[in-house]
Every structure is written in structure tokens, then in C-alpha cells.
N, C-alpha and C positions, 0 to 999 in steps of 0.2 A: 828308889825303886827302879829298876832294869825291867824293862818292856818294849818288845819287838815293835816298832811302830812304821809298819811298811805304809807306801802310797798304793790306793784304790788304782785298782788299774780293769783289764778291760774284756774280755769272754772266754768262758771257760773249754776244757777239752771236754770232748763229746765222749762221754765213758759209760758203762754198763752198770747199772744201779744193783744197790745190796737189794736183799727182801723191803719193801716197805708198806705202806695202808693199803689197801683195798675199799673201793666204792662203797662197801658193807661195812665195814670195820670203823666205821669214824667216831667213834663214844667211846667217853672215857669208861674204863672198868671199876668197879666197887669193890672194898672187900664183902666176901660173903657172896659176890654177883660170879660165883664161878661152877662151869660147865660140870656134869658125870663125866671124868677121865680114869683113864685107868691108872691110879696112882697109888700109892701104897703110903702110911706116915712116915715122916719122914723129920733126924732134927733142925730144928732151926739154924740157919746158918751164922755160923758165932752167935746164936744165942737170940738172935736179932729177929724179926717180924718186916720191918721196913727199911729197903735202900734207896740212897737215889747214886746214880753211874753214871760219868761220861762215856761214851765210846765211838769208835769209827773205824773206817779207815785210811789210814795216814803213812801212805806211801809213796812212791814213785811211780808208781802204775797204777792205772785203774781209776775208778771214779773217787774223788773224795769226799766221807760222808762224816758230818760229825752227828751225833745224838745224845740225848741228855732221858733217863728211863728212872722212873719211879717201879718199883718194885715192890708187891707184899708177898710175904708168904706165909699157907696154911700149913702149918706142921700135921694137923691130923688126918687131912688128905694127901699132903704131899705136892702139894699145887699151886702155883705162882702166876698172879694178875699183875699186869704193866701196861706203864700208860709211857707212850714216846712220843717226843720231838725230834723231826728230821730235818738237814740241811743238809745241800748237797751240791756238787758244781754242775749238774745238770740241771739240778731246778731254780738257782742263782733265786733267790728270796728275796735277798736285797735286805732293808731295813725300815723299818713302822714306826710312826711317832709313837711315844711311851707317854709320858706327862712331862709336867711344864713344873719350874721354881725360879725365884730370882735367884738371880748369878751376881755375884758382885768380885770382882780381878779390876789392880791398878785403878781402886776406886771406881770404876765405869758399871753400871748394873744395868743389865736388861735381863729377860724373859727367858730362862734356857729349857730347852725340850730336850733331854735324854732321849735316846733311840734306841728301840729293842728289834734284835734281830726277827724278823719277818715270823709270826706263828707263835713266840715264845709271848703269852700273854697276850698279845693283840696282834691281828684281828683273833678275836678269842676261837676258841677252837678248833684251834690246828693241831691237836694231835693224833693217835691213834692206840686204841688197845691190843691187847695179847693175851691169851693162857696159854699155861702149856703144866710138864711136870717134872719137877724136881729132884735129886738125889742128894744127898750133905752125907759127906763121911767125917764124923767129928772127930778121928784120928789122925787124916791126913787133913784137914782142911781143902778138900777138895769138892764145890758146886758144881756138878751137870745140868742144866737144863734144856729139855725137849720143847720146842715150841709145837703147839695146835696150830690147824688149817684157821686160815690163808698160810699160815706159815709151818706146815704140817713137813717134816726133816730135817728143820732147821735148828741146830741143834748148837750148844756154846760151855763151855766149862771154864770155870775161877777160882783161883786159890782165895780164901779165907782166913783173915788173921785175926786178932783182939789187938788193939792198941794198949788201951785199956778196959776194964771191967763194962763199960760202959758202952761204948762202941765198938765197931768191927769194920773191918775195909775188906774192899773185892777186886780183886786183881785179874786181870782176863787172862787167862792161860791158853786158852785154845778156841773157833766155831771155825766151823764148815760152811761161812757165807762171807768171808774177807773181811771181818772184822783182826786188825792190827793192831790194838791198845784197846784200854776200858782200864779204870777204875771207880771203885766210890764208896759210900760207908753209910750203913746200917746203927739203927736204934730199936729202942722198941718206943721212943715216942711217939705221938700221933702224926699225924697229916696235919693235923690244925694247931700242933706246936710250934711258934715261927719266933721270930724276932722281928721288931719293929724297927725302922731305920737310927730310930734314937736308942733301940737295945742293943745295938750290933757294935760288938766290940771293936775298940778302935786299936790297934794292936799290930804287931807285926805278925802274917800270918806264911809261914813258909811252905813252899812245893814244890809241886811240878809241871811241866807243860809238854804237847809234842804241836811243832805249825809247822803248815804245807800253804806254800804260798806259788803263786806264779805272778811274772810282771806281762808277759805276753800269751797264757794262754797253752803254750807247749811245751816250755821250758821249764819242770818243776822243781823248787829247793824245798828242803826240809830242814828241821832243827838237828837232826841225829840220822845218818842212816842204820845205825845196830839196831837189826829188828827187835820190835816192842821196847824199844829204850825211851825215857824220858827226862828233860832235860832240866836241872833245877832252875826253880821260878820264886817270885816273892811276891806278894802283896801290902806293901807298907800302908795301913788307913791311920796311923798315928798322926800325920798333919792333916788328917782332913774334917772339916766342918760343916756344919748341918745349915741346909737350908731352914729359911725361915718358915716354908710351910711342914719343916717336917719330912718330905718324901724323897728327900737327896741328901749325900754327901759327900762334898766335891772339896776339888784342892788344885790350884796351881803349883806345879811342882818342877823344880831342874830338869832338863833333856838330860837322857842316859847318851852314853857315848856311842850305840847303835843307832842312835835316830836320824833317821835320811832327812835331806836338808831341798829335796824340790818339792815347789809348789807355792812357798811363800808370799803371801803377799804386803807384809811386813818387815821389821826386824826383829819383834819380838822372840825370846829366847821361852823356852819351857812346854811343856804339857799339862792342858786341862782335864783333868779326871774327872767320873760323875757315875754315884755310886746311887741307884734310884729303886726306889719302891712303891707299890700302893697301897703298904703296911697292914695287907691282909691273908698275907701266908708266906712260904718259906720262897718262892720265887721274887728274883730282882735282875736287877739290869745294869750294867756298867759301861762305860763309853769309856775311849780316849780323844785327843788329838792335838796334832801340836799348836802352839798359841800364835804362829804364823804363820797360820793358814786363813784366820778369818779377817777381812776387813777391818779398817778401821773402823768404821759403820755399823761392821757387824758384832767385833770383839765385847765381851767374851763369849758372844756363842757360835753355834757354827750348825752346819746341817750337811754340810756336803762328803769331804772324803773323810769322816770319822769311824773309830775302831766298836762296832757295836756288838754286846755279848751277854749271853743268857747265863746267869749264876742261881745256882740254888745252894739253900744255909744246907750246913750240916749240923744236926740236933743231935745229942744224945741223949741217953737214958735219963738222963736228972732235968731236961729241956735246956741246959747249956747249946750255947751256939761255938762250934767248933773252929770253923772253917767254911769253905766254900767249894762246891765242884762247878763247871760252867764251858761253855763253849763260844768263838769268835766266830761270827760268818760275815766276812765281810764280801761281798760279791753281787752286787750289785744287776738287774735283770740286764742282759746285752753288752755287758762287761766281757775286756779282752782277759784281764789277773783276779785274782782272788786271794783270799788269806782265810786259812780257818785254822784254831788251834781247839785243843781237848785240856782242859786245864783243871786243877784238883789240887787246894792248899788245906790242911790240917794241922793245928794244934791241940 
């Protein structure tokens, strides 16, 4: 597996933030819990009831924001509830203990704590709702939607395809609030169809990714400058093996030949993955880091400069688990660099 594995580095640029919560807006939305808009029916887009989308923006200018958005929508109003997670290099979030398994690498086991990025699941309630109203032209596969106040002109359009029968993907074509990329995919299975960390297939699962990183703070790279381009990505979980309690699945695995080589404080060669859950719905958590960076003492776990990232499953229509969309925030509060990617693998 090939994964960008930069060193945590130190504060961000001071940039102009997208739309995001407001002091009123902090509960999550229900379906059915939606406002009289003026909206007209409307069909479902590829077919579908429920998405979940990465998105942000991931450029050279401007603030970087990644998000991860749950979507329903009512076809007989016309009208779309969402629930978001924001991360952003103004508000540097940093990262949250997740939960704890035994780790066992080079025969040595101690205690590992996966870390999720700051908001995604713990401390629980950090996100924020939306309505607004819809349009799906099922001839051009083209979504518009209008967001409601707080977010009353903010407005976003996506192309819509079928993979297969079964699902459907959403591709960000255009908003008028600096969003740069999105994607993600649509079922009509529930919210409370997930996979359990022992259900999630262990497979090769291929994509894409877009990271915006800086090591000082001013100076920003990117994977691709072609606007809205993204970069192919992989996630190999075929070596990896299930903790003993069940809520991880991790792997010591070869350094890719991109992996930066300061910080060590060993010789050890490779990267520890850790692929975590609390095996009670479609959100989970993935870490990296390289295997010399922790102590002797500390090996194999580690808490300090690791890669932490919010992944939600993709379901489709028969409750198969597809793939994964998901986000990196690594950015630390007071931090001069940062690293965030928008990342989205499907089979």
C-alpha cells in the first residue's frame, strides 16, 4: 500500500472560513424532522435516499477545509437534511483518544489507543445540521441544492452516476462557497446498516485521494494542481488482523518509497496501521505511523506525530459494505504544518 506519510509539523495560515455551525444549529437532523420549504417533488438522486460525501477545499489559497456530510433526501418534498463534520486549518482540532486494544508487532504487546481526529465521534457531538432544497434531473444526472438559513444562498451542484444497480456516487460539479472537490455514494440502506470490524472486508479496495499539506505554515503543496483533479489511492486491508478485543484491525506493514525518514528514534523499518471501531454503526477511525518513531519503551504504540482519520463504510442497497469515504486532519492546536486529505475508495 502507497500512503503519503508526512511529519506533523507546526501552525496554520490564518484564512477565511467556508459557511460552517452556528450557536443554534448544533443537533443532529432526523429524517422526517424537516422544516415547510418551498420545495416541489423531486426524484431521487440515482435512485438513492441516503449519502454519505467527503468534501472541502483543497487548494493553494484560502483556508483548508475537509468535511465528511450524511445526506437524506425526501423525494415527495423535494428536500434534503444533513448532518456535517468540519475540520479546518483555522480551527487546528488536533486529535482524541478513540479506544484502546492489544497491539502485538516483533512479538512485544502493549495497550494501543487509535486516535480519531478531534469531533469525529468523540468528544461526541460535534457536528452540525442543515436543510435546504433539492432539484435531480434524471436525464442529465445533475443535483442542485439550495441550503436554508444559517445557510440561506448557499447553494452546490453534483453530477450523479450508478456504479451499479445498487449504488450511486456524487461528484461535486460546482458551489458558490469554495468548495474544490467532494465526492461519495448513496444507498437506500438504513443509518443503522453498518459493519462490524470482524464484517469488514479484508480486500484490496482502490481510489482516490486529494492532500494539502504545509511543513511551515505558508508554504503550501498539494497532490495535483488540475483543478478538482484527484489522485489514485489504495487501501490494501488484506494483511491485516483483528485485535483481540474485536474493535481494530491493524498491520505492520513495508515503508512505501514516499515515506519521509525524520524523527526516528530507532531503526526500525515499516508502518503501523490501525483500522478501529466501536462496532456500532457505519463510522470508524484509521491511524498510521511509521514504526521509528516510537521508543523502545514505547513500541508498538505511539500517540504523538500519527496520521489520524475519520472513515465512514459505504452500504449499498443489499447492506454489502463497499468501500470507504473519509478524511485526514492532522493539525495539531498551535501547530506551525498541517496535512489534510479527502479520500473516497470503492468496489
Amino acid at each position: 500500500m502507497i500512503f503519503l506519510v508526512f511529519p506533523l509539523l507546526f501552525q496554520s495560515c490564518s484564512k477565511s472560513q467556508l459557511p460552517g455551525a452556528s450557536d443554534l444549529e448544533g443537533s443532529q437532523l432526523k429524517e422526517g424532522n424537516l422544516e415547510a420549504m418551498m420545495a416541489s417533488e423531486q426524484p431521487l438522486p440515482g435512485g438513492k435516499v441516503r449519502f454519505s460525501a467527503v468534501m472541502g477545499n483543497m487548494d493553494l489559497t484560502g483556508e483548508t477545509v475537509v468535511r465528511i456530510c450524511n445526506w437524506t433526501f425526501n423525494a415527495n418534498a423535494g428536500t434534503v437534511a444533513a448532518t456535517y463534520w468540519d475540520w479546518n486549518t483555522a480551527d487546528e482540532k488536533g486529535k482524541t483518544l478513540f479506544n484502546a486494544h492489544t497491539c502485538t508487532f516483533e512479538n512485544i504487546s502493549k495497550t494501543a489507543n487509535p486516535y480519531t481526529p478531534t469531533g469525529w465521534m468523540a468528544p461526541a457531538g460535534m457536528y452540525f445540521g442543515r436543510t435546504g432544497i433539492y432539484t435531480y434531473n434524471a436525464t442529465t444526472g445533475v443535483l442542485s441544492i439550495a441550503w436554508d438559513a444559517p445557510w440561506a444562498g448557499v447553494t452546490e451542484s453534483w453530477n450523479v452516476t450508478n456504479p451499479d444497480a445498487f449504488s450511486a456516487k456524487v461528484s461535486l460539479r460546482s458551489s458558490n462557497y469554495g468548495l474544490t472537490h467532494g465526492r461519495g455514494y448513496g444507498s437506500n440502506a438504513s443509518w443503522s446498516t453498518f459493519k462490524t470490524v470482524a464484517q469488514v472486508p479484508r480486500i484490496l479496495y482502490r481510489g482516490f485521494r486529494i492532500a494539502v499539506w504545509s511543513t511551515n505554515g505558508t508554504t503550501i503543496s498539494i497532490d495535483t494542481t488540475v483543478t478538482g483533479a484527484w489522485k489514485a489511492d489504495k487501501l490494501n486491508l488484506t494483511p491485516f488482523t483483528s485485535s483481540a478485543n474485536g474493535n481494530t484491525l491493524h498491520v505492520l506493514s513495508p515503508s512505501s518509497a514516499d515515506v519521509c525518514n525524520s524523527g526516528c528514534t530507532t531503526t526500525r523499518t515499516g508502518i503501523i496501521y490501525h483500522l478501529a471501531s466501536n462496532n456500532n454503526g457505519r463510522s470508524m477511525v484509521y491511524n498510521h505511523f511509521r514504526a521509528c518513531l516510537p521508543t523502545n519503551a514505547e513500541f508498538p504504540t505511539y500517540d504523538r506525530n500519527l496520521h489520524p482519520y475519520a472513515f465512514q463504510q459505504i452500504i449499498d442497497d443489499n447492506g454489502d459494505m463497499r468501500g470507504f469515504i473519509g478524511i485526514e486532519q492532522q493539525d495539531q492546536p498551535g501547530s506551525v504544518g498541517y496535512q489534510y486529505q479527502l479520500k473516497e475508495y470503492f468496489q
